[in-house]
Phi, psi and omega in degrees: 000334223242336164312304188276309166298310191285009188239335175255338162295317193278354159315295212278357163281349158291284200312301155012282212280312172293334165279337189272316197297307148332294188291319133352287193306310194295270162356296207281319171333296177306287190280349207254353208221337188241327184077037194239135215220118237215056185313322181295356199246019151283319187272292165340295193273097028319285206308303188287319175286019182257334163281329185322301178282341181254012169263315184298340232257311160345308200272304176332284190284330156299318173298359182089335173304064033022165167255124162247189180233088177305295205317327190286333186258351187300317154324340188251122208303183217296284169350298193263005167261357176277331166257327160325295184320308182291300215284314167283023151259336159302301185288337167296297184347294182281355176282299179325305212276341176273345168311317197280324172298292175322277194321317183277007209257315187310320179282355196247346162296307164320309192257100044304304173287354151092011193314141164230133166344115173331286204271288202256002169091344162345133180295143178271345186277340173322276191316313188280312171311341184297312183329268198280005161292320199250014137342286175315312199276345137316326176268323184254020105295320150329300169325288200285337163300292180346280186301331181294336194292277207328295187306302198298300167320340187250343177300183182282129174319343165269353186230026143284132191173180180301154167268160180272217201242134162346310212254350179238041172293170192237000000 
């Protein structure tokens, strides 16, 4: 499940990027050829890329695309880069779940005080909620790594070590 969302997030966060790369062209256009200036499409492309980035970030840590520090754990035998591995997957956890806390406190904040967009009036909580959605969905990959680490970590001493990712199991 969480394979197929996070794979659908990261679809419509391309489509994101092609829609902000439209709505550009479509501006520079507007203004540089018709001397018609497109104020919405400065908010419209701010709204999208903040989903762009926070649709991605699920498909993004199953693929492995993060930044890691090989150089540092590669050196370190299989066992202890296998609870390293857990323990810094608890502490993204708990960082994400007080992110999460904050971003939604902000966004129910938002549609509560009825906040609106400068330029085209757009509700402000659409956009500030795209944050700990997709934050959430992130976490509950995270999550489900948690558990493939813990298990592998807790397994027979020979096959400790990191786990790999759902899709690049061997």
């Amino acid at each position: 499940m969480i394979g197929w969302t996070s794979k659908a997030a990261g679809l419509l966060a391309g489509l994101g990027v092609l829609a902000m790369a439209g709505l550009i062209t479509f501006d520079v256009l507007m203004r540089y050829f018709l001397d018609r200036p497109q104020l919405f499409v400065d908010e419209l492309a701010s709204f999208l890329q903040v989903f762009v980035v926070f649709a991605g970030l699920a498909y993004t840590f199953r693929a492995g695309g993060h930044v890691r520090v090989d150089l540092v754990t590669s050196s370190l035998p299989r066992p202890v880069r296998a609870w390293l591995r857990a323990v810094t997957l608890a502490l993204g956890l708990a960082f994400l779940a007080a992110v999460i806390w904050v971003t939604a406190q902000s966004g129910l904040s938002a549609y509560g005080y009825g906040r609106v967009s400068a330029v085209m009036l757009y509700p402000l909580w659409i956009p500030m909620l795209l944050i700990p959605a997709g934050l959430l969905l992130m976490g509950v990959a995270m999550l489900a790594a948690f558990v493939r680490q813990v298990r592998v970590s807790l397994g027979p001493l020979e096959g400790r070590d990191e786990a790999p990712p759902p899709d690049r199991r061997a």
